[in-house]
N, C-alpha and C positions, 0 to 999 in steps of 0.2 A: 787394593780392590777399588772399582770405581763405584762410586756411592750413587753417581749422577740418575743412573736409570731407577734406583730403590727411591729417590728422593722425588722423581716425577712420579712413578710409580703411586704413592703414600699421597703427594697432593691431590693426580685426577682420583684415587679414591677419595679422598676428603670432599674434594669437590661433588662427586657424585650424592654423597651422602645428604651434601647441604642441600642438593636440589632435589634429590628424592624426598627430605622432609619439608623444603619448601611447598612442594608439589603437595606431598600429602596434606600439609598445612590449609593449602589454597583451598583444596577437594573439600575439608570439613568447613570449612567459613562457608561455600559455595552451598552446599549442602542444610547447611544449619541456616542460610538466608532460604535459601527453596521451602525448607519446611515450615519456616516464620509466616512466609508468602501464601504457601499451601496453606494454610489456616486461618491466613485471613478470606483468602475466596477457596473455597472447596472444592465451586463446582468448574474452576478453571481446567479447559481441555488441555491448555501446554504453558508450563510455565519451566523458563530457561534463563539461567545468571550466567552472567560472563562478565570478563573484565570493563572496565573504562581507563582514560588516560589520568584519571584523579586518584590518587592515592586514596585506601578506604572507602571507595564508592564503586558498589557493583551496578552491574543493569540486567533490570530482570525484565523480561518478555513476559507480560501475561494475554494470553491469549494474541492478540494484533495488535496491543498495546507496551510503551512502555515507560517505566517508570526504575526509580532509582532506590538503593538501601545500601546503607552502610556495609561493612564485611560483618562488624558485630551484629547486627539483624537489628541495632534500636531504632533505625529511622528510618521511615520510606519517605522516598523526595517525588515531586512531581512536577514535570515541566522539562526545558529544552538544553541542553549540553552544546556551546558553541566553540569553536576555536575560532580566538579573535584575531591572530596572527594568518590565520586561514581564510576565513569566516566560512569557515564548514561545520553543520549545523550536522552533528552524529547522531540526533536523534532522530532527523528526520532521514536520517543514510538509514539508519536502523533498519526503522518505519516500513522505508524503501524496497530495504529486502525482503520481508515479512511479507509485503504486499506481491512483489513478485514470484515470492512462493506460492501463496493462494492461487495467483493466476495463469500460474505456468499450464495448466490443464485445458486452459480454455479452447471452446471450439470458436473456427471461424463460421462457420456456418448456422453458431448460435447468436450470432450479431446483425444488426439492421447498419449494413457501411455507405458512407455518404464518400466515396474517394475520387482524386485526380488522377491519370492514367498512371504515372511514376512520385505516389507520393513522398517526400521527403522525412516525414514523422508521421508514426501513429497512434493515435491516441484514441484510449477508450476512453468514451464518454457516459458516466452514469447518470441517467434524466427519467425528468418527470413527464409527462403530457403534458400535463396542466399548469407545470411551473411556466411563470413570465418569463425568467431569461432562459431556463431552457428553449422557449420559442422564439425568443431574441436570437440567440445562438441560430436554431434551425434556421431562424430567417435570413440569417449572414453566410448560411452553407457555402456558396460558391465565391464568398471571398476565404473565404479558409482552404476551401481546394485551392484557389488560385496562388494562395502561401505556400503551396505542395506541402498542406494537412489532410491527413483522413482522419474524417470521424466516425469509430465504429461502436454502436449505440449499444448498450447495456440495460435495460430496464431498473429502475428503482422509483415506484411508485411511493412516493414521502406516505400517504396514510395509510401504509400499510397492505397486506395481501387482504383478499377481497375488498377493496377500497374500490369506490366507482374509479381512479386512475388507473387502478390496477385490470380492471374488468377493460380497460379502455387501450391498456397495454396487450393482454390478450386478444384482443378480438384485432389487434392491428397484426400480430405479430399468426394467427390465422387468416391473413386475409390473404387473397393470390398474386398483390403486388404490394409489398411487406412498404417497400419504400413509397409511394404513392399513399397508402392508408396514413403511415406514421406523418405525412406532409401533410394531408390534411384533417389528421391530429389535433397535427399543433398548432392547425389555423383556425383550430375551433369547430369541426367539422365532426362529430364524434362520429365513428368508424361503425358499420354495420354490427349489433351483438352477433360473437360466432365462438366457436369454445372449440380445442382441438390440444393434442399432447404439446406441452410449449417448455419452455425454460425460464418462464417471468417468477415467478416462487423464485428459485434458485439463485436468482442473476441478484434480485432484492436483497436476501440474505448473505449472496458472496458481498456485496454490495457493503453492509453493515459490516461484517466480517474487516475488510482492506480498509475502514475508515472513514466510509460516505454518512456524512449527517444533513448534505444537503445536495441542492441540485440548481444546476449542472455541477460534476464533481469530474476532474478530467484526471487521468491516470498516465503518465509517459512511459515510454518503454523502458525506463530504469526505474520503474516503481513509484515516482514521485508523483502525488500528490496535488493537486493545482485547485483548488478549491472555489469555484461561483464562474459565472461569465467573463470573458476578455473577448475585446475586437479581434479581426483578422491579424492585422498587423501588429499590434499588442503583445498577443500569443505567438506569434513568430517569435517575434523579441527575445520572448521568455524561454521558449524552446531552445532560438542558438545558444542564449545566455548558458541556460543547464547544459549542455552539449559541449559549450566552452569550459564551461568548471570542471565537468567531468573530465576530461581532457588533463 
């Protein structure tokens, strides 16, 4: 009798077995870090563990944030996971994704766009009025198109909703030439008061949500993050660079 098919037979069960307890193994470590997590913030709307390439180190999503805990649940870690062989920064891939989740919904027709006929990148820009290099940036508009950048404007007034920026956001964003108002804006020019249904509330809080703690905050169409002013050609740079690593 030939033994051969009984003896593969007997292994892929074995093997099943290891990885169905593997699996289930992974599920309860997965689970028992979630709950550890779940009790340190309560009032967190999503929190998500999944592996890393570190042995013993999971990574947990809380909220648009994230952060690090052993499989036992005794340690939460905080800060950035690099491969140096790479130099690909996974937390900020993470980050990445989380952020273009949030913003997959967005309307274009809820943006204030500064663009070149055929831009090359686009980029949401979350700003203040009031901030300086916010107005540095606006004031460099036409060499950023000229890099074939669009900038499509996002409200986030730094001191918050009803903030005199914030009132200064609204009344640009009712005014009947949205572009025009926001120019002079930011040239110091406060914009007629006028109040109408708008999106600035929302844009400030998705704002907070993706990661913005300051302004100008720029956002690339793969989710990354760019944080404060850069020149025209500066920010070109950086664009091909990301474009080239993504690659």
């Amino acid at each position: 009798m030939n033994q051969k098919p009984l003896l593969i037979t007997a292994l892929f069960t074995c093997l099943v077995m290891i990885t169905t307890y593997a699996s289930a193994e992974e599920n309860q470590s997965f689970d028992a870090v979630e709950a550890k997590v779940r009790a340190l913030v309560p009032n967190a709307k999503t929190i998500a563990v999944s592996e890393t390439p570190i042995d013993g180190v999971l990574q947990v999503q809380i909220n648009s944030d994230i952060v690090y805990v052993t499989d036992d649940g005794q340690y939460l870690l905080q800060g950035q996971i690099m491969d140096i062989d790479t130099k690909a920064n996974l937390t900020d891939q993470a980050k990445s994704g989380i952020r273009l989740t949030l913003l997959e919904d967005l309307k274009k027709d809820e943006q204030i766009s500064f663009a070149p006929e055929k831009p090359e990148y686009e980029l949401l820009v979350f700003t203040d009025i009031d901030c300086g290099y916010c107005r540095k940036l606006h004031n460099q508009m036409e060499g950023y198109n000229e890099q074939g950048i669009a900038i499509n404007y996002m409200a986030f007034p730094r001191a918050g909703i009803g903030s005199d920026s914030y009132d200064k956001y609204v009344s640009v964003w009712c005014s009947a030439d949205q572009r025009e108002a926001l120019t002079l804006a930011k040239n110091g020019t406060d914009p007629l008061p006028q109040k109408c249904p708008n999106p600035i509330a929302a844009q400030y809080e998705l704002g907070r949500e993706v990661g913005v703690t300051g302004t100008p905050a720029l956002v690339t169409s793969d989710g990354t993050l760019i944080p404060g002013y850069m020149p025209p050609a500066q920010l070109r740079q950086r664009l091909d660079s990301l474009e080239a690593t993504a690659e």
